[in-house]
Phi, psi and omega in degrees: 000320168305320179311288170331289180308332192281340181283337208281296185289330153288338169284354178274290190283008171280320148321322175316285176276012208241315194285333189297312188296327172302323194254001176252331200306294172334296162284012156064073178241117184308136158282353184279254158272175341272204172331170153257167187201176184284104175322351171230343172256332176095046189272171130269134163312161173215160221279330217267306193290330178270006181287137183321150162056317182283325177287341183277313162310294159327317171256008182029066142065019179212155189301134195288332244238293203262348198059030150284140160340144185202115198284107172005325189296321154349307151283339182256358159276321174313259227304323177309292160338298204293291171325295163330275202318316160321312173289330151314306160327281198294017188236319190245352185067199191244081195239169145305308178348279171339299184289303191311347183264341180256358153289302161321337183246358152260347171271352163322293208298330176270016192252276210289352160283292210315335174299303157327316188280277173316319198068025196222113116287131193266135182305335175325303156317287204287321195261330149310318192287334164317302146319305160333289158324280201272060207184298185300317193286339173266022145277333194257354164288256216310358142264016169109002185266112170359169164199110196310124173253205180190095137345118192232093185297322184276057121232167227286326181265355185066164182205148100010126157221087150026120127291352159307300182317275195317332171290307179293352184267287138045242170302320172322272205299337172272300164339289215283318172318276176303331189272338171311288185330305184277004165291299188309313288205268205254026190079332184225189187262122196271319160212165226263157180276353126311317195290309179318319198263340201281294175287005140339297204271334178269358172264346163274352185256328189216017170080155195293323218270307165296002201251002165277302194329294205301307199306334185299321170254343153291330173292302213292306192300307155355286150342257215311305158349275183334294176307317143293336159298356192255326204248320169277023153043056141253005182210161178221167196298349173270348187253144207270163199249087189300156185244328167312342156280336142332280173321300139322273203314318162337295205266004171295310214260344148270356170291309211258298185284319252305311208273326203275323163332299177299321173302299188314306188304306165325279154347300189287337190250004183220000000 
C-alpha cells in the first residue's frame, strides 16, 4: 500500500511540471527558467503556492496573491497524472516497463492539452515519445529481455527490424500518406504535421499492430467527436477539430485493452 501512495504522490507533482510543459511548450519557452509565476499579475510563486491539488484547494481555485480565477484543469492534470502513474504500476511493477510507460503517458497528456489549446504538438512530445519507444527496447536487450523485432521476408537474406524502429517508420509513413491524400482531396489540411510524428511516436511506443488498433478508434471517436461538436454548433465546419486528443485516447486505450481487443476481433471473425 505504501509503494502506491508514494507513486501517487509522485504523479502529482510530476503533474505539477507537465503543466508548465503544457503552458510553456507551446511559446518555445524554457520549463526550466524562469520561476513560475501568475499568468495574470506575474507574482512569482513560493514552494507554499505549488504544492499539487492542495495548493489549488486551498485558495478556491484562485491566485492567492491578485484572486484571479485559475482553471481546474491545472488541478486535474495532477491528479490525472497521479492516476496513470498508479496504474502503470500496478500493471508493470518497478520495471523498465514501468519507466518507459510513465514517460510516454506523460508526454500523452501534454500532447493532448496542448493540442486542445493550441492545435500544436510540440516535437518535445512527438519526437521524444519516438525516443522513448526505441530507447525501452534497448533496455529490456541490455536487461536480458527478449526484445519484439519484425521480420521483413522481401529481402533476400531476410532482415530484423526493432520493432520500435519498424512501428515508428510505420506509422509515420501511413499518417503522412492520408494527410497528403486528404489535402490533395479536400484542398486543406486534414492532419497537422504533429498529428503525423505523434503517430510516429505511438508506433515505436506500442508496436505497429497496436498503435493501427488506436488509430482505428481515434478515427472512430474523432468520427463521432466531430459530429457532435458540429450538430451542437460548438464548432462549424471552417473551423478545425484538433485530432491529437483522439489520438491519446486511441493509444491509451490500446496500451492497456489493446491485446484483449484484438484477441476478442479475431476470435469473433476467425
Amino acid at each position: 500500500m505504501a509503494i502506491p501512495f508514494v507513486i501517487f504522490i509522485l504523479g502529482l507533482f510530476i503533474g505539477s511540471f507537465l503543466n508548465v510543459c503544457i503552458y510553456r511548450w507551446p511559446l518555445d519557452r524554457s520549463v526550466i527558467k524562469p520561476r513560475s509565476a501568475c499568468t495574470n499579475c506575474g507574482t512569482l510563486l513560493t514552494p507554499v503556492d505549488l504544492v499539487p491539488v492542495l495548493s489549488y484547494l486551498a485558495c478556491n481555485g484562485r491566485c492567492r496573491y491578485c484572486k484571479s480565477s485559475i482553471s481546474p484543469r491545472y488541478a486535474l492534470v495532477e491528479i490525472l497524472t497521479g492516476i496513470a502513474f498508479v496504474t502503470l504500476y500496478r500493471s508493470q511493477g518497478l520495471t523498465f516497463e514501468f519507466l518507459g510507460c510513465v514517460i510516454f503517458f506523460s508526454l500523452l497528456i501534454i500532447a493532448f492539452f496542448t493540442d486542445i489549446d493550441h492545435q500544436i504538438i510540440p516535437d518535445q512530445v512527438s519526437l521524444g515519445g519516438m525516443a522513448v519507444g526505441i530507447l525501452l527496447d534497448v533496455a529490456l536487450l541490455s536487461a536480458g529481455y527478449a526484445r519484439p523485432t519484425v521480420d521483413l521476408p522481401l529481402f533476400t537474406n531476410g532482415l530484423s527490424v526493432p520493432g520500435s524502429i519498424f512501428g515508428a517508420v510505420v506509422c509515420f509513413a501511413l499518417f503522412w500518406i492520408i494527410a497528403a491524400g486528404a489535402s490533395a482531396l479536400f484542398k486543406a489540411e486534414a492532419l497537422g504535421g504533429g498529428d503525423i510524428k505523434l503517430a510516429g511516436a505511438v508506433g515505436a511506443f506500442l508496436g505497429w499492430k497496436l498503435a493501427l488498433l488506436s488509430f482505428v478508434l481515434a478515427f472512430v471517436l474523432g468520427a463521432a467527436g466531430g459530429i457532435i461538436l458540429l450538430v451542437s454548433k460548438l464548432k462549424t465546419r471552417r473551423e478545425y477539430i484538433p485530432f491529437g486528443p483522439y489520438m491519446v485516447i486511441g493509444a491509451v486505450t490500446a496500451a492497456f485493452v489493446g491485446t484483449h481487443i484484438l484477441a476478442w476481433y479475431l476470435n469473433f471473425y476467425f
